[in-house]
PAMIGU-558529 format. One record per atom (N, C-alpha, C): residue number from 1; z, x, y. Coordinates in nm, 2 decimals. Atoms other than C-alpha are relative to their C-alpha. Last residue first. Layout:
<lopas>
> NUM|Z|X|Y
...
</lopas>
This chain:
<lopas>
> 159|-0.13|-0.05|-0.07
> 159|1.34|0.05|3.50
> 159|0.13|-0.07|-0.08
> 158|-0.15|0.08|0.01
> 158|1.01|-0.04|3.36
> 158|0.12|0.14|-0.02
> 157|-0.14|-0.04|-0.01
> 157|0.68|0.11|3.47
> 157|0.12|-0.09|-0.02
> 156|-0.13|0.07|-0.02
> 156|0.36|-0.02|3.30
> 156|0.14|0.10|0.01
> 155|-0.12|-0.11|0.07
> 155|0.04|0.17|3.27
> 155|0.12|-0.09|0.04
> 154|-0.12|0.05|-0.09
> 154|-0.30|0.04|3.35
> 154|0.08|0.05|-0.09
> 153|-0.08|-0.02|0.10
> 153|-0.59|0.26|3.31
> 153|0.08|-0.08|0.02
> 152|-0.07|0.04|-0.07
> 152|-0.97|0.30|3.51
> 152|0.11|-0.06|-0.12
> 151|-0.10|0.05|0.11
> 151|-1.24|0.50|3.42
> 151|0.12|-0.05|0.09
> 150|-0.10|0.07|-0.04
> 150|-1.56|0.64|3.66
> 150|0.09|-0.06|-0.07
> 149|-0.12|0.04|0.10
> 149|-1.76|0.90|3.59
> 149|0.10|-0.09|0.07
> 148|0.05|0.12|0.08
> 148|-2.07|1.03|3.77
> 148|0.03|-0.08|-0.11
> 147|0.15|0.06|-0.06
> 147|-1.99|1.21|4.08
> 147|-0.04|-0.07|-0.11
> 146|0.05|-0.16|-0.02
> 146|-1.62|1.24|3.95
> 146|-0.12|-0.08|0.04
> 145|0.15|0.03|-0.05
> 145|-1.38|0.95|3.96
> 145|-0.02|0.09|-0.03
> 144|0.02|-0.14|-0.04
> 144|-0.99|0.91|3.75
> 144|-0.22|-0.05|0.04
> 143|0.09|-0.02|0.03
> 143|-0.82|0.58|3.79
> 143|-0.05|0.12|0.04
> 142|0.00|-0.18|-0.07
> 142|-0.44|0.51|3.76
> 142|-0.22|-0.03|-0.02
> 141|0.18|-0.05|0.05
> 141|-0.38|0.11|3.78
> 141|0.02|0.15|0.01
> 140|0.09|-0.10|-0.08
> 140|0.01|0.00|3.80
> 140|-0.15|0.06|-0.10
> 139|0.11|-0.05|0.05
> 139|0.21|-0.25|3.65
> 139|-0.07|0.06|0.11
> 138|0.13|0.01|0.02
> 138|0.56|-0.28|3.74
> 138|-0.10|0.05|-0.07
> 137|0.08|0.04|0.19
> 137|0.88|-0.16|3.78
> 137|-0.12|-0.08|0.03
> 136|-0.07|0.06|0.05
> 136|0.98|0.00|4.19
> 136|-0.11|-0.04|-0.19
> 135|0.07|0.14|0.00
> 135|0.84|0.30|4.29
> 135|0.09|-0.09|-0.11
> 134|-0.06|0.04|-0.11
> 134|1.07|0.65|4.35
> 134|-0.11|-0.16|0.03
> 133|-0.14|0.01|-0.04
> 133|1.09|0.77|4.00
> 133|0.04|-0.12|0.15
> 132|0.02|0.14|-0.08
> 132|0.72|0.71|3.94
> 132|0.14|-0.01|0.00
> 131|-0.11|0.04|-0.03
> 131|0.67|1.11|3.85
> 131|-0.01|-0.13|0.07
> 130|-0.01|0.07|-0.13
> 130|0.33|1.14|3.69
> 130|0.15|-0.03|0.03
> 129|-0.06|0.17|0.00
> 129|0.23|1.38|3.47
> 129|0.06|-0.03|0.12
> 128|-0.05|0.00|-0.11
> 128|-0.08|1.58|3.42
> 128|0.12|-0.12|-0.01
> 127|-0.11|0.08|0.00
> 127|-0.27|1.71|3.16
> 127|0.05|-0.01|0.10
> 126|-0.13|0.02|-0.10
> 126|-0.61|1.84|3.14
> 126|0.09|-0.11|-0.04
> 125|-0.11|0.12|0.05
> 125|-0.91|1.93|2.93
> 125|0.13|0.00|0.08
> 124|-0.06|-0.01|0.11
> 124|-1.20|2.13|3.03
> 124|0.12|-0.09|0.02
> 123|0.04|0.07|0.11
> 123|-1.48|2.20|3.29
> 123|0.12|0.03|-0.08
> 122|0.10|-0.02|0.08
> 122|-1.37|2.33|3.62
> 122|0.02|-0.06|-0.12
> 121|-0.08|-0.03|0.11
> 121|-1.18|2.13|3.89
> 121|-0.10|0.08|-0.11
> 120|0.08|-0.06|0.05
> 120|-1.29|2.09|4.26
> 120|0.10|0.03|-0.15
> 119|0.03|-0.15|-0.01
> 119|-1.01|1.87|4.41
> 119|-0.13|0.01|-0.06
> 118|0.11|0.01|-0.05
> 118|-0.81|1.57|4.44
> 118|-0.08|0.10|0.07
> 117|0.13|-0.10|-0.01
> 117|-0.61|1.53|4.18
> 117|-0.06|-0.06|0.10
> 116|-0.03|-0.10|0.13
> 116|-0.25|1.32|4.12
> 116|-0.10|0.14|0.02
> 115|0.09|-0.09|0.03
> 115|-0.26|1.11|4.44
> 115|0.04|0.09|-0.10
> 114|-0.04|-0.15|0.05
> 114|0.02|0.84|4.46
> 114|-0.14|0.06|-0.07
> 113|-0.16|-0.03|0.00
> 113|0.06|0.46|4.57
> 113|0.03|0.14|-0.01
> 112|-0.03|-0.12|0.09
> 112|-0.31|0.39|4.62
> 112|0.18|0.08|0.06
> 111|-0.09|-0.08|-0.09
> 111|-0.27|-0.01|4.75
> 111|-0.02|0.17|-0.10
> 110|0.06|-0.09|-0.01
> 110|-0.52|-0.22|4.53
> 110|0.06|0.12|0.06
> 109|0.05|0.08|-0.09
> 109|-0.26|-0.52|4.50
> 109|-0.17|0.11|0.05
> 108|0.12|0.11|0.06
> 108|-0.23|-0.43|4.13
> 108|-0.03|-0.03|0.16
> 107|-0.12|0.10|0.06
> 107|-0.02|-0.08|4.24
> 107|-0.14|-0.12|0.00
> 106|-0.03|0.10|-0.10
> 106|-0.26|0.24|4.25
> 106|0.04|-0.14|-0.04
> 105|-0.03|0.12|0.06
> 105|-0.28|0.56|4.06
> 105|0.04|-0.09|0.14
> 104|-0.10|0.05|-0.10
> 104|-0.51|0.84|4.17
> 104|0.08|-0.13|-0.05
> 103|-0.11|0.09|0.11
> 103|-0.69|1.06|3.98
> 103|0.07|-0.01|0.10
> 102|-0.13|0.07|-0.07
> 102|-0.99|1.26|4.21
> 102|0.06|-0.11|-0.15
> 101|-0.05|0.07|0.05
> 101|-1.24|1.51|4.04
> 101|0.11|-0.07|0.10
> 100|-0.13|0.16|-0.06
> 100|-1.51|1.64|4.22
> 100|0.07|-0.05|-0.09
> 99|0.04|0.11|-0.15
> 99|-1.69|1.92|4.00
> 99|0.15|-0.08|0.06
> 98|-0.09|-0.04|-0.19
> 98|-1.70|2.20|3.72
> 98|-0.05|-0.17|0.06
> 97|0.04|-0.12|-0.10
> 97|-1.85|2.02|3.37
> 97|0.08|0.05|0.14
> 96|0.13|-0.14|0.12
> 96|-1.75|1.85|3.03
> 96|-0.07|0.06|0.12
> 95|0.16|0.00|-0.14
> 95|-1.41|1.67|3.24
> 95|-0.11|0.11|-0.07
> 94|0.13|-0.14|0.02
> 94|-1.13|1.61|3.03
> 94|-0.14|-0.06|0.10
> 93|0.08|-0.04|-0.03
> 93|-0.81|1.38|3.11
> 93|-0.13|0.06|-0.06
> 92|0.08|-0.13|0.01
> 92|-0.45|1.33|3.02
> 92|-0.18|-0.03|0.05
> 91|0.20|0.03|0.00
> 91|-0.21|1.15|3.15
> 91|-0.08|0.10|-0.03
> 90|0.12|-0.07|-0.01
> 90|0.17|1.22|3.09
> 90|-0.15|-0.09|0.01
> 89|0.11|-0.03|0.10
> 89|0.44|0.98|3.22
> 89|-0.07|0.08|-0.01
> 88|0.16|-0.12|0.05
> 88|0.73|0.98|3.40
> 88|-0.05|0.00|-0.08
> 87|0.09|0.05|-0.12
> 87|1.03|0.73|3.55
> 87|-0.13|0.10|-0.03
> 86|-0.11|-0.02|-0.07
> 86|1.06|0.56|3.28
> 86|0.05|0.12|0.00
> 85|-0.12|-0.09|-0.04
> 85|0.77|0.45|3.08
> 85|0.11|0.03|0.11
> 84|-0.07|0.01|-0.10
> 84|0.59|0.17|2.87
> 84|0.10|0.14|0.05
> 83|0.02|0.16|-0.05
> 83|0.37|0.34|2.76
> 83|0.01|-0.11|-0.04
> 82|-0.05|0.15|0.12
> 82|0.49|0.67|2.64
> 82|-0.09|-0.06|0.12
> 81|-0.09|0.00|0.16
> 81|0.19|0.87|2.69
> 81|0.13|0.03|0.10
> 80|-0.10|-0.12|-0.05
> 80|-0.10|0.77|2.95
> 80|0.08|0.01|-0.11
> 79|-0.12|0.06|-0.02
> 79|-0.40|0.62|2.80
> 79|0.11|0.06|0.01
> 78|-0.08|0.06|0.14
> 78|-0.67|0.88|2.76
> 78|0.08|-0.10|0.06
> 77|-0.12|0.05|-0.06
> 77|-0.95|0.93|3.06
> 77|0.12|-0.08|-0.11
> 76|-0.06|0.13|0.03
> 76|-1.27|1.08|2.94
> 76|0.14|-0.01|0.06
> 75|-0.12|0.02|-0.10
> 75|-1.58|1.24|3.06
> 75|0.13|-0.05|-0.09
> 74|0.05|0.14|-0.11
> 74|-1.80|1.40|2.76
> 74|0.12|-0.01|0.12
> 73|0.13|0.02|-0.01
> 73|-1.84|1.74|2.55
> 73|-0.04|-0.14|0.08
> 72|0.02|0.12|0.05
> 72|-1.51|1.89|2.65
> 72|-0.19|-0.06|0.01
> 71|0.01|0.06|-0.10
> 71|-1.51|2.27|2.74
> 71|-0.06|-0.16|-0.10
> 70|-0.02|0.13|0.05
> 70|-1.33|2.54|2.53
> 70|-0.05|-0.09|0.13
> 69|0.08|0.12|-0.08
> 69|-1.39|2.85|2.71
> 69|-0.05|-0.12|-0.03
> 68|-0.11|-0.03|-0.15
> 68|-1.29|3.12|2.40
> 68|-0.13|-0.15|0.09
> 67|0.14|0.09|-0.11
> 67|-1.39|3.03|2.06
> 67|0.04|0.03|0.13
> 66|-0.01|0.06|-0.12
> 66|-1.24|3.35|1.83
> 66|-0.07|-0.07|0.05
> 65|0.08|0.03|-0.13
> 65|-1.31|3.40|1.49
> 65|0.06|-0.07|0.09
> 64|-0.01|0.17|-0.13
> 64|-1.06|3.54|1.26
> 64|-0.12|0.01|0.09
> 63|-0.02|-0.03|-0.15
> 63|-1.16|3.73|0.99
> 63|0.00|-0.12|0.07
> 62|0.08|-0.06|-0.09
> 62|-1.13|3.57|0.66
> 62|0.05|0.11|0.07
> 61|0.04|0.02|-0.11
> 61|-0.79|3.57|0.42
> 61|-0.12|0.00|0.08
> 60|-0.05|-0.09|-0.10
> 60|-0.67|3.62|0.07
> 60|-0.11|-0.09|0.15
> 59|0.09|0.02|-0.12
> 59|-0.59|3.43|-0.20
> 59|-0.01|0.09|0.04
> 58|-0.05|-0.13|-0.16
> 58|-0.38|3.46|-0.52
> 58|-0.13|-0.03|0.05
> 57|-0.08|0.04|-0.11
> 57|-0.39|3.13|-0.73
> 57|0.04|0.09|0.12
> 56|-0.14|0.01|0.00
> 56|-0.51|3.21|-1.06
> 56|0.10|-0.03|0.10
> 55|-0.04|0.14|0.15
> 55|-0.83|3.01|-1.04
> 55|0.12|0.03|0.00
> 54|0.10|0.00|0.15
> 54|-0.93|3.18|-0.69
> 54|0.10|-0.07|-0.06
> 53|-0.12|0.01|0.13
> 53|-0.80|3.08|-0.32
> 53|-0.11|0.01|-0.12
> 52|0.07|0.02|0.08
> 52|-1.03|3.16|0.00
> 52|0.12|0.02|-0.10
> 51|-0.13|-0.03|0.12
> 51|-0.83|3.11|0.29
> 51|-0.11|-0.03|-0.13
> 50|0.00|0.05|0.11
> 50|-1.09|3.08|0.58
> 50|0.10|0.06|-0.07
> 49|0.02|-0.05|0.07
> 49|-1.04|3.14|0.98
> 49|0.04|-0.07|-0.16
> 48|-0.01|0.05|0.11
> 48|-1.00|2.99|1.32
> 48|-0.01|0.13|-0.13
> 47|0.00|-0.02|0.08
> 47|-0.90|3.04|1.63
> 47|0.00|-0.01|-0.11
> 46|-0.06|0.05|0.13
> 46|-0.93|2.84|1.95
> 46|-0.01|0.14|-0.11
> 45|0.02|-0.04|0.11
> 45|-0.91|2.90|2.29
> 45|0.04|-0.05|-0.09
> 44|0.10|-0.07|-0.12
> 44|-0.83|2.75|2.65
> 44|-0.05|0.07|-0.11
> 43|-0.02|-0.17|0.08
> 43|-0.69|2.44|2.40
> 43|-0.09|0.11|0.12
> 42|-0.04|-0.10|-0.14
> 42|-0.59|2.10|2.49
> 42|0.00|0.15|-0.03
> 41|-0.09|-0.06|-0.05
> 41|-0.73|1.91|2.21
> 41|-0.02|0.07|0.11
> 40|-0.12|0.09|-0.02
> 40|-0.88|1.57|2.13
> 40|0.12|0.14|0.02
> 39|0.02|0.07|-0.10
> 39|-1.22|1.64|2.19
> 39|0.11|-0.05|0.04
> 38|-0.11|-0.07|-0.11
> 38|-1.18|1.94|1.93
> 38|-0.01|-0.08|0.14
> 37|-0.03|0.09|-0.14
> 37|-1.33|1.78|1.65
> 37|0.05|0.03|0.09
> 36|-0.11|0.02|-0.03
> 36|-1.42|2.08|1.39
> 36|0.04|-0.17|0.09
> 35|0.00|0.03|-0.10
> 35|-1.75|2.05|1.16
> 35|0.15|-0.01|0.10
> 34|-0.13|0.13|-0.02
> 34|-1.69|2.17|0.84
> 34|-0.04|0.01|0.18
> 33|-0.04|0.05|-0.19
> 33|-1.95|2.38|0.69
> 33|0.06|-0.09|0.02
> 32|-0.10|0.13|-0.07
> 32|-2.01|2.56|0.31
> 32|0.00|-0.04|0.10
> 31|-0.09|0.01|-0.13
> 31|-2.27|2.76|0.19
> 31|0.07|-0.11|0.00
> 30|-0.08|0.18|-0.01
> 30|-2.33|2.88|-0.19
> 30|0.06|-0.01|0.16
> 29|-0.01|0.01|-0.18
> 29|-2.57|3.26|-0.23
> 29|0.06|-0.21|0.01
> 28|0.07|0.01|-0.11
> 28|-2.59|3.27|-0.61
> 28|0.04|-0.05|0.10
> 27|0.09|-0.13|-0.14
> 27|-2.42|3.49|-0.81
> 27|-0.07|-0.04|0.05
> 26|0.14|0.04|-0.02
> 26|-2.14|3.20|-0.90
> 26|-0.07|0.15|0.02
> 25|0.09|-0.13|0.01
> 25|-1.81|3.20|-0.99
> 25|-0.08|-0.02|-0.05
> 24|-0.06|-0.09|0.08
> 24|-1.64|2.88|-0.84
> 24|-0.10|0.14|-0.01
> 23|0.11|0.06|0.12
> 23|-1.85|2.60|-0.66
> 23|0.04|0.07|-0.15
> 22|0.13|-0.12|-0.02
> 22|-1.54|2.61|-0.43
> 22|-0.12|-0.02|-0.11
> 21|-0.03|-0.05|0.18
> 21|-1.34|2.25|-0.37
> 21|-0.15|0.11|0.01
> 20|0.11|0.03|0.11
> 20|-1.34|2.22|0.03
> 20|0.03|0.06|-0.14
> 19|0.06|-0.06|0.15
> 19|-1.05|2.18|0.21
> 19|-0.10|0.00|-0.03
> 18|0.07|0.08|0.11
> 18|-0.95|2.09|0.59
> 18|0.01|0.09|-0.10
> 17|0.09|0.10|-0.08
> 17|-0.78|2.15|0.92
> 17|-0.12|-0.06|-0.11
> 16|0.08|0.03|0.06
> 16|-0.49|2.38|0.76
> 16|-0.07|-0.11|0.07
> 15|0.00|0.15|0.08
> 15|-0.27|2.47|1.03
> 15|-0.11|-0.01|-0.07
> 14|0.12|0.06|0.05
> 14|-0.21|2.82|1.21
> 14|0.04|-0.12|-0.10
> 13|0.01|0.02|0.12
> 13|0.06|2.81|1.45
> 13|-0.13|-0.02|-0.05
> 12|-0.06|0.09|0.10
> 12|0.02|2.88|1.82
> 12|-0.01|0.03|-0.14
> 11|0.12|0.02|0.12
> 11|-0.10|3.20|2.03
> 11|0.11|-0.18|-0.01
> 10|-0.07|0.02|0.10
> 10|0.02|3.22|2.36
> 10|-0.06|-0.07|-0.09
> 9|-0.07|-0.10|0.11
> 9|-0.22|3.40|2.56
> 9|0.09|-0.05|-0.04
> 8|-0.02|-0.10|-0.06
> 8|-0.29|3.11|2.83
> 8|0.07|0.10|-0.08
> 7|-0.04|0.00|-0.13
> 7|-0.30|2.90|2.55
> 7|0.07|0.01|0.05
> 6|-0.04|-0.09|-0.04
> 6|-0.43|2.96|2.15
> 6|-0.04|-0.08|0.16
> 5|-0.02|0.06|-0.13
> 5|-0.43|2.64|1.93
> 5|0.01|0.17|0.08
> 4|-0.10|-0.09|-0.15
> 4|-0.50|2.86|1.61
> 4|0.01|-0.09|0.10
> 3|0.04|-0.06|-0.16
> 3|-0.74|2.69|1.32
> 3|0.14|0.02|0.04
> 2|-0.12|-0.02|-0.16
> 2|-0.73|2.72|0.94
> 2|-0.03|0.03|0.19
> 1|0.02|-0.06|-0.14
> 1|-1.02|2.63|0.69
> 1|0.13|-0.02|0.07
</lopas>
């Protein structure tokens, strides 16, 4: 099986995302299923499709199936990426419905140093990074709320 990363209309590469060994030549009806994980990508679409290979080695193609409206199946709040950084990090996010989201990071004394979100957002995966150019080194809290999610991150600036 091959999937697509496709966003905002730019496609991506297809990548193999698994194998299965065939049952070979058969006349009766043989299914296969692979479950994807997609909790861990940032996609507004996906595409997939099969490569069916025989004994001598020529293949050929499915049809593509499109997923359109990718929306994460829980809250979550990743660890930012690098960490330790200087002066920017990414954070990423997902949210499995529309609503309140606020992300705000704030220094250990509780003080909120810098608002990231604080809006209506609809359902699906987000990135966002943080310019800390203008705070001194340290550890800092980021935490993202919704009506019924709460997470909380620390992230270390060094200078």
């Amino acid at each position: 099986m091959e999937r697509k990363i496709i966003n905002n209309n730019m496609e991506g590469e297809w990548i193999r995302i698994a194998f299965t060994e065939g049952y070979g030549t058969t006349t009766e009806p043989k299914e296969y299923n692979y479950v994807d994980d997609i909790n861990s990508i940032s996609a507004n679409s996906l595409a997939y499709r099969l490569k069916q290979i025989d004994f001598d080695g020529s293949y050929e193609y499915s049809n593509e199936v499109l997923v359109d409206n990718l929306a994460p199946a829980v809250f979550t709040l990743e660890q930012n990426y690098p960490n330790p950084f200087n002066p920017s990090t990414k954070i990423k996010y997902s949210v499995p419905e529309n609503g309140f989201v606020k992300l705000s990071v704030y220094n250990l004394v509780g003080e909120e140093v810098n608002e990231l979100v604080n809006g209506q957002v609809n359902a699906g995966f987000y990135e966002i990074e943080f310019d800390a150019s203008k705070l001194p080194s340290g550890i800092y809290l980021y935490r993202l709320t919704t009506g019924s999610f709460t997470n909380s991150k620390k992230m270390l600036l060094l200078k």
